[in-house]
VEXGU-986702 format. One line per 3 residues: for each residue x, y, z of N, C-alpha, C. Coordinates in Angstrom, 2 decimals. Example, Ala and Ser with C-alpha at 12.3 -4.5 7.8 and 13.67 -1.06 7.14 Angstrom:
VEXGU-986702
13.19:-5.69:7.80:12.30:-4.50:7.80:13.20:-3.30:7.80 | 12.85:-2.25:7.08:13.67:-1.06:7.14:12.90:0.03:7.87;
//
This chain:
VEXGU-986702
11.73:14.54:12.59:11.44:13.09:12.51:9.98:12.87:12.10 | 9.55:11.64:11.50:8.21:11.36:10.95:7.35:11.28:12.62 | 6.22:11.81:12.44:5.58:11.57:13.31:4.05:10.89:13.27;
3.85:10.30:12.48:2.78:9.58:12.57:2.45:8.02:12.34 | 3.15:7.99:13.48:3.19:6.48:13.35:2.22:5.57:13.96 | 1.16:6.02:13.93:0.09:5.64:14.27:-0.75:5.17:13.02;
-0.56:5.30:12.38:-1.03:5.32:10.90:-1.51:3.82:10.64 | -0.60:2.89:10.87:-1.02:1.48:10.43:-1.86:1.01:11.72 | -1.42:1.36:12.73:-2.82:0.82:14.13:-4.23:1.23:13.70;
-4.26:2.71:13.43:-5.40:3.24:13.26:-6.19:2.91:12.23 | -5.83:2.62:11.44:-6.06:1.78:9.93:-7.02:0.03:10.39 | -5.79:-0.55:10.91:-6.34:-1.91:11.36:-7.72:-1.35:12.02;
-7.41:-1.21:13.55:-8.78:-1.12:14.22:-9.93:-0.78:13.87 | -9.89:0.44:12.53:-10.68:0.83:11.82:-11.33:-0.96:10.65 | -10.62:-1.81:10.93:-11.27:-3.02:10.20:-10.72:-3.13:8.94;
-9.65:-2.46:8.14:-9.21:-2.07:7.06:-7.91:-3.28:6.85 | -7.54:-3.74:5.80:-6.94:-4.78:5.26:-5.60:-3.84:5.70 | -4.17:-4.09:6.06:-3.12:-2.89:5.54:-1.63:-3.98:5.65;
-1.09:-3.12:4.73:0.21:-3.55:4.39:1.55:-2.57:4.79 | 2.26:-2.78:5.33:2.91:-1.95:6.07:4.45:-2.14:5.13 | 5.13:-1.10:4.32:6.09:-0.74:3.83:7.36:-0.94:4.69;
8.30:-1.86:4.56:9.21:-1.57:5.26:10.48:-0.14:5.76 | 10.48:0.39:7.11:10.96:1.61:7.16:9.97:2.66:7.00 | 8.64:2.15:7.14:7.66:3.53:6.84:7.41:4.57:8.32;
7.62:4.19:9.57:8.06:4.64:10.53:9.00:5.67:10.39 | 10.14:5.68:9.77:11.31:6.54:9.36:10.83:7.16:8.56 | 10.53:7.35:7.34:10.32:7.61:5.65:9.66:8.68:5.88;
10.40:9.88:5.43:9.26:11.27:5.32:10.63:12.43:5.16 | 9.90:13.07:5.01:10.75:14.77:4.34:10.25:15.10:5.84 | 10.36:15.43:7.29:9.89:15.99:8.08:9.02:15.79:8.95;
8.65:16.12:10.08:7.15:15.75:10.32:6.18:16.85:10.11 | 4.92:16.11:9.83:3.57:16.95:9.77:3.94:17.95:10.48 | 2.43:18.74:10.07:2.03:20.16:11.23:0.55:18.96:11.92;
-0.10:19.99:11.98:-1.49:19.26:12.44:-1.95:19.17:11.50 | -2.99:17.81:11.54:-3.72:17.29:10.41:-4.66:17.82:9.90 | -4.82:18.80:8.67:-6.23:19.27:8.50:-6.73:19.05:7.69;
-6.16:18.00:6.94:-7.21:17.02:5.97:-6.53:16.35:5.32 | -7.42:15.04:4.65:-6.63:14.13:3.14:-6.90:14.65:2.27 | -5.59:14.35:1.73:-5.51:14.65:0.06:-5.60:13.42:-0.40;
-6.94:13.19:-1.89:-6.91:12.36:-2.56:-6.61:12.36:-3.65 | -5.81:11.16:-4.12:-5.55:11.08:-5.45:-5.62:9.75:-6.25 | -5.30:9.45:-7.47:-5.45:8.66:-8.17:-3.90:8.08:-8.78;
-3.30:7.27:-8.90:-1.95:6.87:-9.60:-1.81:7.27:-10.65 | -2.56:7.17:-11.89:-2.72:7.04:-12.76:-1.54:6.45:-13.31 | -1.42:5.15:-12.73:-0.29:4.03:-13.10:-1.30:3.06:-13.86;
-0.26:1.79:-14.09:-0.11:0.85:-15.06:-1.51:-0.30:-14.86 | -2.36:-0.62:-15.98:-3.71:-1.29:-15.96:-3.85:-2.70:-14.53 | -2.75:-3.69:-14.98:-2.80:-4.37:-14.27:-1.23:-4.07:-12.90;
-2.26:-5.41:-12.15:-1.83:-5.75:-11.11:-2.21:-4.54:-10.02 | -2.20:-5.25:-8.35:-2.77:-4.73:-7.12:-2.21:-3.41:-6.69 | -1.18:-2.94:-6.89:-0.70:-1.68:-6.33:1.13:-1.34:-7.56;
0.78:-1.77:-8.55:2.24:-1.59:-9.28:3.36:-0.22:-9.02 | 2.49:0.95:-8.73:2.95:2.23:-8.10:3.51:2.74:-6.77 | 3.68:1.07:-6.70:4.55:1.13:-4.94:6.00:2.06:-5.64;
6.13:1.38:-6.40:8.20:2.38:-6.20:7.63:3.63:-6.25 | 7.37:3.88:-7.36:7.52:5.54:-7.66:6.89:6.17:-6.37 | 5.49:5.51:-5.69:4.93:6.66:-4.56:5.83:6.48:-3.74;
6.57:5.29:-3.54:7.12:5.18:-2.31:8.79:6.01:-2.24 | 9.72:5.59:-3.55:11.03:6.07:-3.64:10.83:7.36:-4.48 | 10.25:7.44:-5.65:9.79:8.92:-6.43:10.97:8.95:-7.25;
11.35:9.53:-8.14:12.70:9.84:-9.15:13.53:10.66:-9.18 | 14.10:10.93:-10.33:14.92:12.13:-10.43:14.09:13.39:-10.57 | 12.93:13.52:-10.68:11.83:14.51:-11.06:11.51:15.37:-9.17;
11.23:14.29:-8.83:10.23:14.22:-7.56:10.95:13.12:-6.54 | 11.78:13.32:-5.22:12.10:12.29:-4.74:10.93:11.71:-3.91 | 10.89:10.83:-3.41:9.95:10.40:-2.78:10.02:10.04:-0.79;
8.83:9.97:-0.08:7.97:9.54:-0.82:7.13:10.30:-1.01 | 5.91:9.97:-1.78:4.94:11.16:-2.96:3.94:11.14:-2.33 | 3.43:10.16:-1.04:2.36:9.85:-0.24:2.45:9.17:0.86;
2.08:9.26:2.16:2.13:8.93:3.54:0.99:6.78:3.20 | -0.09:7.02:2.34:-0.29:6.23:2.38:-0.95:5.85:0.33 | -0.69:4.40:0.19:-1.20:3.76:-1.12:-3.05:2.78:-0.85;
-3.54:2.85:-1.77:-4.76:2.00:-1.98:-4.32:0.91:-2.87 | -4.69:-0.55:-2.62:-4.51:-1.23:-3.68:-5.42:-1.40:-4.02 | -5.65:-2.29:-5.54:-6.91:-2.76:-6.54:-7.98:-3.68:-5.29;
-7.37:-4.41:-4.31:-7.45:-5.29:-3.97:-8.29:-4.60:-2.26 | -8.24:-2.91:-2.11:-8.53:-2.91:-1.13:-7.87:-2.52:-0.15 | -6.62:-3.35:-0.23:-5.36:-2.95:1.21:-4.66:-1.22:0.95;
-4.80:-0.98:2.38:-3.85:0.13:2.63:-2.75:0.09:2.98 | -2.01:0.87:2.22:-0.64:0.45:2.34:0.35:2.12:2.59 | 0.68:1.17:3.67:1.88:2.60:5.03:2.96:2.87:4.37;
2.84:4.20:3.48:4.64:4.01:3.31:5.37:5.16:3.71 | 4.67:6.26:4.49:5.97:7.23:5.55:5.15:7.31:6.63 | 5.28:8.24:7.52:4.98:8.83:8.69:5.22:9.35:8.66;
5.86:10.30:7.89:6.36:11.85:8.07:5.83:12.62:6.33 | 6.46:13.88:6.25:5.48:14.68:5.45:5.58:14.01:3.82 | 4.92:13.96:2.93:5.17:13.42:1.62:4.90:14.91:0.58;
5.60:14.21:-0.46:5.93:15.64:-1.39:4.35:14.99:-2.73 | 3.08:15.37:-1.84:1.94:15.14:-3.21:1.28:16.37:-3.63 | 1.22:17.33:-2.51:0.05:18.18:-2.85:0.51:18.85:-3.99;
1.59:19.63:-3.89:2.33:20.71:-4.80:1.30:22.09:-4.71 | 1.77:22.82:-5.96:1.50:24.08:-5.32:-0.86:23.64:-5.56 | -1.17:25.08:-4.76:-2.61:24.88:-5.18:-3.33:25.68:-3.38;
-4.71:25.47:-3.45:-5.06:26.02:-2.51:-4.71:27.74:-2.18 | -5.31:28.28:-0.99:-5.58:27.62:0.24:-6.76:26.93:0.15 | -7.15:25.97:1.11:-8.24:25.84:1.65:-8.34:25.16:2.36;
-9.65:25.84:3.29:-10.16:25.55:4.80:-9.33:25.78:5.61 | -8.41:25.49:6.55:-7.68:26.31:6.64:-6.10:25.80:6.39 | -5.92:25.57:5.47:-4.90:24.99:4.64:-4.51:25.74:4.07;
-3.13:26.35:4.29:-2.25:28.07:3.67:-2.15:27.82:2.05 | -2.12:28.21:1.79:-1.39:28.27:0.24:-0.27:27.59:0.37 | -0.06:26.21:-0.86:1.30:25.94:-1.58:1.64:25.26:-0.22;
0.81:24.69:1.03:1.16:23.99:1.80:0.62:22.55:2.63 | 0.17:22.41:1.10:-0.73:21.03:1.72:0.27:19.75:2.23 | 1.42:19.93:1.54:2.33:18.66:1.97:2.39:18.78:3.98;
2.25:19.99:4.25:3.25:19.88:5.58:1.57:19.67:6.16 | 0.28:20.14:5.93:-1.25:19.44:6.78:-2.08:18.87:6.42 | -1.72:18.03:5.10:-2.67:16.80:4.54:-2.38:16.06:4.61;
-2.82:14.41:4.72:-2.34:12.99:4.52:-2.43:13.15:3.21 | -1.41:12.28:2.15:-1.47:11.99:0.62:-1.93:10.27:1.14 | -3.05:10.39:-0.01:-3.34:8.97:-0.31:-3.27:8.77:-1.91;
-2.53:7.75:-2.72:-2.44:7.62:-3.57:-3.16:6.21:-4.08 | -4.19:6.42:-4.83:-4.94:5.42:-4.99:-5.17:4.65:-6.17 | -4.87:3.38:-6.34:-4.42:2.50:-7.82:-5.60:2.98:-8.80;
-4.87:3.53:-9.45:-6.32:3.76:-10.82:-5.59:4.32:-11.97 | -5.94:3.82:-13.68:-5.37:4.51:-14.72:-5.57:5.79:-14.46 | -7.04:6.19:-14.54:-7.08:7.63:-14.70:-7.57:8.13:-15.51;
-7.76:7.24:-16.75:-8.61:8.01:-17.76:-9.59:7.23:-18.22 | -10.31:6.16:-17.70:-11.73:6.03:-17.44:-11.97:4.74:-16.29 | -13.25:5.17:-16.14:-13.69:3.94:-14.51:-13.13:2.86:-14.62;
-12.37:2.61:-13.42:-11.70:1.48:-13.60:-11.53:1.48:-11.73 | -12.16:1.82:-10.78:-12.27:2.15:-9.79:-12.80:0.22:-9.11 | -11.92:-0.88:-8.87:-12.50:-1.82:-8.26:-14.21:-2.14:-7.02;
-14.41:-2.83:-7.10:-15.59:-2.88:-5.68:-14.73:-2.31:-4.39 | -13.77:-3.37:-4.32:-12.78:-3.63:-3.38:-12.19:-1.76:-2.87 | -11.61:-0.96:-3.60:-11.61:0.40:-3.67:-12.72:1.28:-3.37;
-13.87:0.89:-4.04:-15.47:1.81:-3.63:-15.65:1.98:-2.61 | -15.31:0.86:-1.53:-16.10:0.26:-0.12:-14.41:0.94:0.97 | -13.34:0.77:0.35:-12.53:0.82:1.38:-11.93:2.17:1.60;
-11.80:2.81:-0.06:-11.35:4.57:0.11:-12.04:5.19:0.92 | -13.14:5.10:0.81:-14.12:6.60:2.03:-14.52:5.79:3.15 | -13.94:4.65:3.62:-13.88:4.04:5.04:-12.33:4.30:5.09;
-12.03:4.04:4.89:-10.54:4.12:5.64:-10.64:5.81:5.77 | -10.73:6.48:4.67:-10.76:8.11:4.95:-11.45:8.21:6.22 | -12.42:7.90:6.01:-13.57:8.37:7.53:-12.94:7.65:8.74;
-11.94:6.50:8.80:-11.28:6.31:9.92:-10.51:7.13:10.27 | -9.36:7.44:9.12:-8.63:8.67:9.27:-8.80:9.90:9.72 | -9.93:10.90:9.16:-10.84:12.39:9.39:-10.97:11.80:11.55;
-11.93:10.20:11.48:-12.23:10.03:12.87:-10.91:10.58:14.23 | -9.63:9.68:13.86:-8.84:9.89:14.44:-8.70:11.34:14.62 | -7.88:12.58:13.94:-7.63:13.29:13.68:-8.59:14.38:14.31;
-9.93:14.01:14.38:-11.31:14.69:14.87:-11.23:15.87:13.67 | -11.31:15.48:12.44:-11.90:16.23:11.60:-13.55:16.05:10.74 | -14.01:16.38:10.33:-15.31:16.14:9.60:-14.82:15.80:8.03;
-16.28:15.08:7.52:-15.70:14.54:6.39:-15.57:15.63:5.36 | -16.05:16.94:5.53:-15.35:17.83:4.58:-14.33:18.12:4.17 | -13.28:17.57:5.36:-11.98:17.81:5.12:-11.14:16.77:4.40;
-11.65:16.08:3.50:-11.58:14.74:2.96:-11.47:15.90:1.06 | -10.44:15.87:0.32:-10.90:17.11:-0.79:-9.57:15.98:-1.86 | -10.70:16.42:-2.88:-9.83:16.04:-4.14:-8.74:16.62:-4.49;
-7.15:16.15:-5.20:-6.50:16.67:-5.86:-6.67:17.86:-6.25 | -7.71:17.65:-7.30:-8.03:18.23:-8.50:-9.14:19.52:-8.00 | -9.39:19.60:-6.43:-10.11:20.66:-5.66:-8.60:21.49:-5.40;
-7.50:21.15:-4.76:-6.69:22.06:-4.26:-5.87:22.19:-5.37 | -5.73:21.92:-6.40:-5.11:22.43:-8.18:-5.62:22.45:-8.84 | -7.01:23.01:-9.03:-8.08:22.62:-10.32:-7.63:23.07:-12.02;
-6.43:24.14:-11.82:-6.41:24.22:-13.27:-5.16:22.83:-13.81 | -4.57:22.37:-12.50:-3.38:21.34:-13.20:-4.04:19.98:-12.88 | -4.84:19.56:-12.24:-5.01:18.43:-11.59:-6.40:17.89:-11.98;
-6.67:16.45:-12.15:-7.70:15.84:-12.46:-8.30:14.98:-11.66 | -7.30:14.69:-10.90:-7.57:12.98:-9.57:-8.31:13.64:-8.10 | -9.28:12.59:-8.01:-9.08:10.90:-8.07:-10.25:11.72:-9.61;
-9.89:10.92:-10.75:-10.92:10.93:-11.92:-11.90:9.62:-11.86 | -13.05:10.02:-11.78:-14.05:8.54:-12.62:-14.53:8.35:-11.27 | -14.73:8.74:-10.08:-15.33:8.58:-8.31:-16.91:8.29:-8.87;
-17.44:7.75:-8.75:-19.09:7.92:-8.71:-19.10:9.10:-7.86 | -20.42:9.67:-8.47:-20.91:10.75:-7.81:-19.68:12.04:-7.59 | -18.40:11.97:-8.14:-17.50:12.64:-7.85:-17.36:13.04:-6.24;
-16.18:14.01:-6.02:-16.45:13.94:-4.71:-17.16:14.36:-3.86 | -18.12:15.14:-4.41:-18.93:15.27:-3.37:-20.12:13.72:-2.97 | -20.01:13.04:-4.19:-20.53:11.83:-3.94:-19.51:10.78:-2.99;
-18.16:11.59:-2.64:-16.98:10.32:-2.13:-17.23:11.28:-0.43 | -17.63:12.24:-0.49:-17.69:13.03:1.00:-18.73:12.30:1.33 | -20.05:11.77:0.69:-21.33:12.01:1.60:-20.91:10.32:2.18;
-19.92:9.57:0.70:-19.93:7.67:1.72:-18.84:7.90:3.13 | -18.05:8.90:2.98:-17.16:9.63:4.23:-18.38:9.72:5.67 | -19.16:10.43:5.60:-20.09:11.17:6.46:-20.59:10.16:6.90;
-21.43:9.16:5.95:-21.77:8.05:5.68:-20.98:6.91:7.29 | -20.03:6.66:7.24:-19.45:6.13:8.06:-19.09:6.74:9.18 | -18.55:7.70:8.79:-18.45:8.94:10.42:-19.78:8.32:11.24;
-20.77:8.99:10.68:-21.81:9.00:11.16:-22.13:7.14:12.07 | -21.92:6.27:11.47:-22.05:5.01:12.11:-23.04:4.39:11.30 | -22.95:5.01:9.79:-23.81:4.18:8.89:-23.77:3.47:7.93;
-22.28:3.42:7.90:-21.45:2.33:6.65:-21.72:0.84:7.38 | -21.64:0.67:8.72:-21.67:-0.67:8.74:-20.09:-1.20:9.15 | -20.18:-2.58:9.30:-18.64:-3.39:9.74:-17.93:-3.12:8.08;
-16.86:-3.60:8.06:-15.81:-3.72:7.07:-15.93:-5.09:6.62 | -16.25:-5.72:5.12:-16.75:-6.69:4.78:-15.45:-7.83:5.33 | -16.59:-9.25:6.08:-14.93:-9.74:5.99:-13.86:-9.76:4.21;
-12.70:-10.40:4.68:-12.15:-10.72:3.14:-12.42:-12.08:2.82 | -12.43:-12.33:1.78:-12.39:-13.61:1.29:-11.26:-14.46:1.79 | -12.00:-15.89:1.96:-10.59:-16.57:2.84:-9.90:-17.57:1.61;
-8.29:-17.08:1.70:-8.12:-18.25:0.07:-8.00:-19.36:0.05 | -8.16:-19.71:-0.94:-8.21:-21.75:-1.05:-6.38:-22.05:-0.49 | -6.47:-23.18:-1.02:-5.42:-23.78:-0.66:-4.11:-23.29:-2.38;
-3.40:-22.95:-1.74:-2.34:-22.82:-2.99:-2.30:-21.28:-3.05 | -3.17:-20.81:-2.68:-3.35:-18.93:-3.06:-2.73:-18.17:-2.14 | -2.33:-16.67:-2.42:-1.65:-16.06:-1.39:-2.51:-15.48:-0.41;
-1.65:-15.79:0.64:-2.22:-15.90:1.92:-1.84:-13.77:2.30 | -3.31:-13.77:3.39:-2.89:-12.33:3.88:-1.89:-12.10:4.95 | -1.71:-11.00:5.53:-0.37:-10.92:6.34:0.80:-10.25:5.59;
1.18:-10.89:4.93:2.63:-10.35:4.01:2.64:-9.51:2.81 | 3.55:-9.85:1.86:3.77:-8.82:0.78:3.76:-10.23:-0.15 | 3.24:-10.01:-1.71:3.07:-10.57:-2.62:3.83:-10.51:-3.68;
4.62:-11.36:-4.27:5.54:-11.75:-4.70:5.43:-12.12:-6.19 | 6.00:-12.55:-7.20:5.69:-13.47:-8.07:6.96:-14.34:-8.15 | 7.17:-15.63:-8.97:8.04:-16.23:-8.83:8.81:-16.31:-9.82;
9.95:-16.74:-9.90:10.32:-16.93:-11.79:11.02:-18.79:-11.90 | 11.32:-19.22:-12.92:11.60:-20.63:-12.83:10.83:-21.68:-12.62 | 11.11:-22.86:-13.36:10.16:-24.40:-12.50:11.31:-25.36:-11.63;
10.22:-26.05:-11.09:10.30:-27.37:-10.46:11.64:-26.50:-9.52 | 10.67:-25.45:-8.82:11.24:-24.76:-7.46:10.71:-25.45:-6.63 | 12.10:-26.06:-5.05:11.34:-26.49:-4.62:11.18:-25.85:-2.79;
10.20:-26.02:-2.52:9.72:-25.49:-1.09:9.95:-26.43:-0.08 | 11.01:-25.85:1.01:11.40:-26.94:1.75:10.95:-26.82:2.96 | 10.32:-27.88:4.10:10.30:-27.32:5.59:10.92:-26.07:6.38;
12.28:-26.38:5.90:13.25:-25.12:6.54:13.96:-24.55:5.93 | 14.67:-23.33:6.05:15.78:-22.85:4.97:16.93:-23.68:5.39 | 17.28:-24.62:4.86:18.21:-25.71:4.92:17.78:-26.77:3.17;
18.83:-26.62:2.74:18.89:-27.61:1.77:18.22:-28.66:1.40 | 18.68:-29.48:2.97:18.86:-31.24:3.33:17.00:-30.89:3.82 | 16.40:-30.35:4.11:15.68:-30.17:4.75:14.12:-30.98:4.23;
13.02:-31.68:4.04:12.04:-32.33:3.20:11.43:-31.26:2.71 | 10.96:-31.72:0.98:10.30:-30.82:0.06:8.81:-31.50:0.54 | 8.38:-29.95:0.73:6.59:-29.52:0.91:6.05:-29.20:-0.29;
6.41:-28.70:-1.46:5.66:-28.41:-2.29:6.58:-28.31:-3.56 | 6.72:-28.26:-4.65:7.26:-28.06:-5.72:6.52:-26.88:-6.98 | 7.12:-25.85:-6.97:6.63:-24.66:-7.68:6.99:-24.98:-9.11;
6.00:-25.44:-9.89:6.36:-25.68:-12.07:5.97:-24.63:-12.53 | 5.96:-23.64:-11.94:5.79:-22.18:-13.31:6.09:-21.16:-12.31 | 6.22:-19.72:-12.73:5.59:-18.34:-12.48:4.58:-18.64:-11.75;
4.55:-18.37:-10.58:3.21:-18.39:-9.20:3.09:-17.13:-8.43 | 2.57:-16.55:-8.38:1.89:-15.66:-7.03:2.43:-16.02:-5.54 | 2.82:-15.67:-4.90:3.34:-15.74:-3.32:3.34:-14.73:-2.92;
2.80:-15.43:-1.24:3.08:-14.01:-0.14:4.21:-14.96:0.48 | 5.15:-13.51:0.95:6.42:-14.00:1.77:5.78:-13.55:2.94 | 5.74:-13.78:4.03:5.70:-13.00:5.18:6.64:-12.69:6.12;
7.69:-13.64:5.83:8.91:-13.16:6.52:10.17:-14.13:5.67 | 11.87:-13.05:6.28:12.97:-14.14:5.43:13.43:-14.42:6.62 | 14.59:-15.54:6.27:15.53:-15.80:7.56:16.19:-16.15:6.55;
17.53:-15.99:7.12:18.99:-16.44:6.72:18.87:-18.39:6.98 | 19.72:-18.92:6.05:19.26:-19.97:5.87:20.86:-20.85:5.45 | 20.75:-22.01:4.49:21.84:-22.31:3.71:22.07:-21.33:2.52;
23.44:-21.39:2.08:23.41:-20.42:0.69:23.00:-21.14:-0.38 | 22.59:-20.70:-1.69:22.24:-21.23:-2.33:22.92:-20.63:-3.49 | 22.93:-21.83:-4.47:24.05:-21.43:-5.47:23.37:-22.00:-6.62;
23.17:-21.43:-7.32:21.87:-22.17:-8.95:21.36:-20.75:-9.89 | 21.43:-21.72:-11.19:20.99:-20.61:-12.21:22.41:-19.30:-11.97 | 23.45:-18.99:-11.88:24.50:-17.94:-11.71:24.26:-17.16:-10.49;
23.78:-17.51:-9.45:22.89:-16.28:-8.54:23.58:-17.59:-7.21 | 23.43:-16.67:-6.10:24.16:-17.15:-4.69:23.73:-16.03:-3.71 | 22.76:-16.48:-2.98:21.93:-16.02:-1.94:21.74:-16.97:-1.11;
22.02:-16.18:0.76:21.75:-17.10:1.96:20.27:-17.28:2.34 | 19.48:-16.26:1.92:18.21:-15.44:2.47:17.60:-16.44:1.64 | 15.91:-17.02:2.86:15.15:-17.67:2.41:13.47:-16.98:2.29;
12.48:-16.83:1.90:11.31:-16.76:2.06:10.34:-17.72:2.94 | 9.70:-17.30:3.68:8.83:-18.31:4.16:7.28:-17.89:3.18 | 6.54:-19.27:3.13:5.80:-18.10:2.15:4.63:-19.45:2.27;
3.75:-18.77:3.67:2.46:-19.76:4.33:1.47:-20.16:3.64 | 1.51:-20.10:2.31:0.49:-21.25:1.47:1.07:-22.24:1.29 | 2.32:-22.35:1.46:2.96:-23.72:1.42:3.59:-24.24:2.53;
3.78:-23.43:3.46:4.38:-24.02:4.87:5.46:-24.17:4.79 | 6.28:-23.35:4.10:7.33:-23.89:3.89:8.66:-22.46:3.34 | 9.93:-22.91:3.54:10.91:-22.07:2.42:11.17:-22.25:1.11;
11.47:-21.11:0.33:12.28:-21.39:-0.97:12.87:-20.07:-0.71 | 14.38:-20.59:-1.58:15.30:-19.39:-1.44:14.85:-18.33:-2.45 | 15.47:-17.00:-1.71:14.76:-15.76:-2.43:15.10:-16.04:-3.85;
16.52:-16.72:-4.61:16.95:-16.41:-5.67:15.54:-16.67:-6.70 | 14.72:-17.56:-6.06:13.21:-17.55:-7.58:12.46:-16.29:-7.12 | 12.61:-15.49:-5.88:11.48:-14.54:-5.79:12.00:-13.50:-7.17;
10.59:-13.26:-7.85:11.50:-12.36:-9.11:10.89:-10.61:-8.46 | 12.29:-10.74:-8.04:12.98:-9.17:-7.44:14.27:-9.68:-7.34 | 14.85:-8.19:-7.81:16.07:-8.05:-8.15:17.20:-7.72:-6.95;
16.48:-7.24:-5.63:17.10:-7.25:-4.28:17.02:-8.77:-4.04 | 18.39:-9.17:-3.37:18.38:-10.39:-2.48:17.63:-10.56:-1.09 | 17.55:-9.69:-0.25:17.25:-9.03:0.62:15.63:-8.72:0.25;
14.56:-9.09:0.36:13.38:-8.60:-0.15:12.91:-7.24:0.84 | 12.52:-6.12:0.02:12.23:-5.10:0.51:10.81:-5.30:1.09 | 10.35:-4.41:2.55:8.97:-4.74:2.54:8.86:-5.91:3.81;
9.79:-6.92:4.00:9.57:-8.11:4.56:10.10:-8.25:5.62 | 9.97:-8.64:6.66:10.25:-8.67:8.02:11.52:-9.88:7.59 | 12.53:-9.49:8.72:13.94:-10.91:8.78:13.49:-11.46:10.33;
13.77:-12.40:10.42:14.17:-13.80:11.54:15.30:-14.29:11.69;
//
């Protein structure tokens, strides 16, 4: 069984933004051994948007099943939980420290961190939160920040990530130490959003369709709070079963609540192709 389910507490208290994968409690090939260090890496996924490499790290393919990492970085900062149990990233490489050969999956954390990969493209938001959250992590665990090692340290002839780090990693160990030590400082607050913007807490959405409308309750009859005229950005933070809804060829009971507007709209505008939104807590 996964055993580290401590992962998203330890994260928070550490002051760290996090987003918690639905089923990441369960999700793992096994449990760990003991922790003897993170493995870092880089996505080298798609330019835009905050974390687009959720499927593949999280489900993985016909190549590689998943998941490919215990935890994700977004553009944006947030850490994001998606097993507790062992992930298939390291592959073969090593030993080191005391990490056996060809066995980093079963005593490293995988962190997979949003970045092309083939030149700096490393956010603020990422600079400040990768080697704090690491150094929360190493803290827990009671390891030192040496044990914090690149990809591309435990596979150097196949592996390149994390690519483009300032200072590379030995420049990403010393902002590690850096915080161990009690010299990074608090965790910046986040920016608080205006009115209309997605709110923190949940999972982020986009919408599809106009003159969607957002009702008090998941009920039909219920008064419109807001009216959506394009493609918008939303956080859901939670669904509940609701009235069904029947429009555009599509018939879904499941509603979104989605707290920049105070309000429901049925999942059928959330553009995802599950009715059921993955990720999201039910009521």
């Amino acid at each position: 069984m996964p055993n580290m389910t401590w992962l998203a507490d330890v994260l928070r208290q550490g002051g760290l933004k996090v987003q918690e994968e639905g089923g990441w409690q369960t999700r793992g090939h096994g449990e760990m051994g003991d922790v003897r260090g993170i493995l870092l890496h880089h996505t080298a996924g798609p330019a835009e948007g905050n974390y687009p490499s959720l499927n593949i790290v999280r489900d993985g393919d016909a190549s590689l099943p998943g998941p490919r990492a215990q935890l994700g970085l977004a553009r944006d900062g947030t850490w994001i939980v998606i097993a507790a149990g062992v992930a298939y990233h390291a592959g073969k490489g090593g030993p080191w420290e005391s990490v056996p050969k060809d066995e980093g999956n079963e005593y490293m954390i995988g962190v997979e961190a949003e970045s092309v990969g083939t030149h700096p493209d490393w956010t603020p938001e990422q600079l400040d939160s990768y080697p704090r959250g690491v150094a929360v992590l190493l803290r827990h665990v009671h390891q030192p920040a040496s044990r914090a090692i690149g990809h591309k340290e435990w596979a150097p002839e196949r592996k390149s990530d994390p690519a483009f780090w300032p200072g590379d990693m030995d420049g990403f160990r010393k902002e590690v130490e850096r915080h161990l030590s009690g010299q990074g400082g608090p965790a910046p607050a986040p920016p608080q959003p205006g009115p209309g913007e997605p709110q923190p807490g949940g999972r982020e959405f986009g919408t599809w369709g106009t003159g969607v409308k957002v009702h008090s309750e998941p009920k039909l009859d219920s008064p419109v709070v807001h009216t959506i005229n394009g493609p918008t950005k939303v956080t859901v933070d939670f669904q509940q079963r609701g009235d069904l809804v029947n429009t555009d060829g599509f018939s879904n009971p499941w509603w979104a609540h989605i707290p920049q507007f105070n309000g429901f709209m049925t999942n059928i505008y959330i553009d995802h192709p599950d009715s059921l939104l993955p990720g999201v807590p039910q009521r």
